[in-house]
C-alpha positions, 0 to 999 in steps of 0.5 A: 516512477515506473510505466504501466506494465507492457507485455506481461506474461497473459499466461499469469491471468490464463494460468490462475484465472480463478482468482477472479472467482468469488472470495472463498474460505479455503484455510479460515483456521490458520492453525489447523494443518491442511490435508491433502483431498482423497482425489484428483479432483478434490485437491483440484477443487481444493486449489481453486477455491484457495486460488479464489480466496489468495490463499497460496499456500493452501493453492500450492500443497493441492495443486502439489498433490495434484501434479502427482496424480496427473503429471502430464495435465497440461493446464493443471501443470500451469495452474500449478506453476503460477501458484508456486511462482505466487507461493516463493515456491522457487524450486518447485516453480523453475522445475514446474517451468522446464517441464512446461517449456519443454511441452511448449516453447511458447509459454513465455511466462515459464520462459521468463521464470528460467531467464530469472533462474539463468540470471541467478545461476550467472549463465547470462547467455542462457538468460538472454535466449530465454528473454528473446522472441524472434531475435529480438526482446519481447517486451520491456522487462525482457529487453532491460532483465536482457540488459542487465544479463549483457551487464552481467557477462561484462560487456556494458557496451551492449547493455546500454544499447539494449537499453537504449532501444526503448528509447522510442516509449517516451512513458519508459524515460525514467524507468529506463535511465535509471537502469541504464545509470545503475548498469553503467555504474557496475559495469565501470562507466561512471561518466554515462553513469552520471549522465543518466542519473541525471536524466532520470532524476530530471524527469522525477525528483521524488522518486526514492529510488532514483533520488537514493541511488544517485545520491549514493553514486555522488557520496562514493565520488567524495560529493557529499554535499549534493548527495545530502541536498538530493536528500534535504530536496526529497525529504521536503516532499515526502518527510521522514522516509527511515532510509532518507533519514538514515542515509542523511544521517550517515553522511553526517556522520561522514560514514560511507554510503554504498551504491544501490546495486553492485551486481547484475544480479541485485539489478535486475531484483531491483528491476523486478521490485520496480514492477512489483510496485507497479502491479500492486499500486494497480490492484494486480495483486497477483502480478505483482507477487509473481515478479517480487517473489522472482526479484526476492529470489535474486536478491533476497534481502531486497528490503523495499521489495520484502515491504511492498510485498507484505503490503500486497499480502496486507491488502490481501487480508492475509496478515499471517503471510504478510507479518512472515515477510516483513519478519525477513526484513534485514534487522539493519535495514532503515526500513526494518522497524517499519516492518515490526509495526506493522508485525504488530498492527497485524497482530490486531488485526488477527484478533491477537490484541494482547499479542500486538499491544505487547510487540508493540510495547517491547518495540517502543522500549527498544526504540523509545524515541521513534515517533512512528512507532508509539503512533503505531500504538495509537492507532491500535488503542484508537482501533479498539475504541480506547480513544482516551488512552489513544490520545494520551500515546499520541500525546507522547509521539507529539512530545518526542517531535519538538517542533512540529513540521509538515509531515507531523499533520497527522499526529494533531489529526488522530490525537484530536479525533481521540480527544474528540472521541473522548469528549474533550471537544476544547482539546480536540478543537485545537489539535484539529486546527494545528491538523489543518495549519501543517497538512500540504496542499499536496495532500488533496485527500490529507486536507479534506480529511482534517476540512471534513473532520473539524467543520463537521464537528462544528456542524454537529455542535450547531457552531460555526455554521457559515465557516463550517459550510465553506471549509465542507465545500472545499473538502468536497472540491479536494475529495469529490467521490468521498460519501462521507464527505459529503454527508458532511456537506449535506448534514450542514445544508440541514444545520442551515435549514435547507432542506432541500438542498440537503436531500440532495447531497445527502443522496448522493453521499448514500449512493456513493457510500451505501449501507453507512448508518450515518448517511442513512440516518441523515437522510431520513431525518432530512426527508422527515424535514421535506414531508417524505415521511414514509422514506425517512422511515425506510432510511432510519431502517436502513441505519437500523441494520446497519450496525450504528453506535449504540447512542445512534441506535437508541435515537433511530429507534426512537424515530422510527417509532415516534418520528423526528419531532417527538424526539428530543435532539434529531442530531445524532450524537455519532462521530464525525465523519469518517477519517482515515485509517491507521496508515500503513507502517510500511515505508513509501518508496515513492510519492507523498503519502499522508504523513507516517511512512505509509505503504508502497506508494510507486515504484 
């Protein structure tokens, strides 16, 4: 939904720039409590190295520490401040704010800060001269926070009209109707209201945001029935989205929907969310928390933002952080059992394998008939290799579903990558093939997975051949940039006895996904069948060293002592070709994402 960011803050990257530095350990023992350095210099050196490895907490007590030893250090100050901002450090920030807009009344990023604070102190002309340059907004998100600063004060005239002077950025059309729409609802103009939603529900009609918020705006007026197909029409693109599914359910059950914002201050944390969003979906980590951490700070049970934002920190590796924000997640909110699987696949990816299997269990007994939430042991089982016990939960999500729809494609794909696993190739056949008859042509990368994952199957079984190679082409049209792939291409060219014609994609596969033992030993075995024996060798190596499955490694050694025609089955008997990750458990806020409400996918 939302823009490319225009205007943010340069003193965001200038202030914490080191983070484009080498990913350091600054805290590997989570347990252990961080001290202070003995120095200025050393809580400095500190900093940066947390800095560099998006460890803000541990950025935030050096650069504390080292504050108090240097107060007037101008770019230290900053690079504190940044790194409070990241931290949730709000206090410490806005004081860190004063004290470098006091020095120098240019630095809009502290600027922007106070704005925020002014906003939720309600001192709406303080937050407006804040966001204001010359006499006039500075950018996109000072013009529509100084929107929603008029709409604050009461004056929705104004604020529409501060608004509206974006209307010359055609890129801003959605972003800046559906803020006009929600300003024109709380400021008491229903008619301009509806209009807007209108407008921006035009422009992009899966946008959960603005789907969400029109439809409750049309629910409120007794129009229910619009506000259920807005639902029905949003749900056919991205299914089983929880707040979709809980809000179809209320207006069932005729229970009342309340509107998305209904104070200046939740609309400008809305505002702010929706640049969260955009930072993130653009790997601008670090933005991205700055403005969440602001919007959270206006409203602090923003669940979307509270999700996105422990998406960022997953992202980031930092599952600690990550599962104490999706902990803040309101427990009435749709989106809250999201959150607790994906608390609990982080426990495993911290290595607390008996910690996630328990949550994850004690979640299923609370929520026996949530089909995303037995998946989310599944895929922990399938994680850890335990292919067959993974199937058999996945068999229990299939159950609970009934009639499978499109978005369940991918319950089909993981039990059948577990039965195929597990070597039950009958069953796994089959769920492959369901995969493929239910996943949308508007999962381009979601149909060449389950393309790839069954025609490589078949090639690796010597079956199918010719159906294989053709279902392997159009994966390759749908993913053209995934090595693995194709590998998989490559490895039926070889099945086919074209040589040649395998080398050559096999090379590309190699370069595109370097160090893979599959697509290494492939090659090798494919250079053996070209003469290039001294390179065959080298790739076999190559698999060697890079952590193949141990059936895999028995037969490269074997080859690379003995070659490829003294070896009984030059086919690896390695798995197929690389699927997808567990998705995500945070719901999307927007978009088609592969099936189980995965992370933020927009704004």
């Amino acid at each position: 939904m939302f823009p490319a960011r225009k205007g943010l803050p340069a003193l965001v990257f200038a202030a914490f720039g080191f983070l484009a530095a080498p990913a350091l350990a600054a805290n590997p023992d989570p347990s252990e409590a961080l001290q202070p350095a003995q120095s200025l210099e050393g809580n400095f050196l500190a900093a940066y190295v947390a800095g560099a490895a998006h460890d803000t907490t541990a950025a935030t007590i050096f650069f504390r520490e080292a504050i108090q030893e240097d107060p007037r250090n101008q770019d230290l100050l900053e690079r504190a401040f940044v790194a409070f901002l990241a931290n949730g450090s709000m206090n410490e920030a806005y004081r860190a704010a004063e004290r470098l807009s006091s020095r120098d009344g240019s630095n809009n990023l502290a600027r922007f800060a106070l704005a925020v604070q002014a906003l939720r102190t309600k001192k709406y002309s303080d937050a407006r001269a804040k966001l204001t340059v010359r006499g006039r907004p500075a950018d996109l998100t000072a013009t529509l926070l100084t929107a929603w600063a008029y709409a604050g004060a009461k004056d929705g005239k104004q604020a529409l009209a501060t608004v509206d002077k974006l209307k010359s950025e055609r890129a801003f059309n959605q972003f800046r109707e559906y803020h006009a729409a929600l300003i024109a609802d709380v400021t008491g103009n229903p008619a301009e209201a509806e209009k807007r939603f209108k407008a921006a529900y035009s422009g992009e009609r899966n946008t959960l945001q603005v789907v969400d918020a029109y439809a409750r705006f049309l629910a409120k007026r007794g129009r229910r029935d619009e506000a259920l197909e807005l639902y029905r029409t949003f749900d056919e693109t991205v299914p089983r989205h929880p707040a979709v599914r809980a809000a179809m359910a209320a207006l069932k059950e005729g229970k009342p929907l309340g509107p998305t914002v209904t104070t200046a201050q939740e609309g400008a944390a809305e505002l702010l969310y929706g640049l969260g969003v955009v930072g993130n979906s653009q790997g601008d980590e670090l933005t991205a928390i700055i403005y969440l951490r602001l919007g959270l700070d206006l409203d602090p049970d923003h669940a979307l933002a509270l999700v996105t934002l422990g998406d960022v920190y997953e992202r980031l590796k930092q599952y600690d952080q990550a599962n104490a924000v999706f902990s803040r997640v309101p427990k009435d909110s749709p989106v809250r059992v999201s959150a607790d699987i994906a608390i609990g696949q982080n426990y495993e990816l911290l290595g607390r394998s008996a910690e996630a299997e328990s949550y994850l269990k004690a979640l299923m007994e609370k929520h026996p008939n949530e089909v995303e939430v037995v998946m989310a042991l599944g895929n922990v089982q399938r994680s850890r290799k335990q292919f067959a016990e993974a199937a058999e939960t996945y068999d229990k999500a299939i159950k609970l579903v009934g009639t499978p729809e499109r978005g369940h494609w991918i319950l089909f794909f993981y039990r059948g990558t577990s039965y195929e696993r597990a070597k039950q190739w009958d069953k796994a056949e089959a769920d492959l093939k369901k995969a493929l008859e239910l996943v949308p042509d508007t999962l381009p990368q979601g149909k060449a997975q389950v393309l790839n994952y069954l025609a490589y199957s078949w090639v690796d079984r010597n079956e199918n051949i010719d159906e294989a190679f053709r279902m392997l082409t159009r994966a390759v049209e749908l993913a053209p940039r995934d090595g693995m792939i194709i590998d998989s291409l490559g490895w039926a060219y070889y099945r086919m006895g074209r040589y040649d014609d395998a080398v050559r994609e096999l090379e590309k596969a190699v370069e595109l996904k370097a160090g893979d033992p599959v697509i290494n030993d492939h090659l090798g075995d494919a250079y053996w069948k070209t003469g290039r024996r001294l390179e065959a060798r080298f790739q076999w190596n190559h698999a060697k060293d890079s952590n193949p499955e141990h059936e895999d490694l028995v037969k490269i050694l074997q080859k690379i002592d003995k070659g490829l025609d003294e070896v009984s089955s030059a086919t690896p008997s390695s798995p197929p070709a690389s699927e997808p990750a567990p998705a995500p458990s945070a719901p999307a806020a927007e978009g088609a994402p592969p099936a189980a409400p995965a992370g933020e996918n927009g704004g």
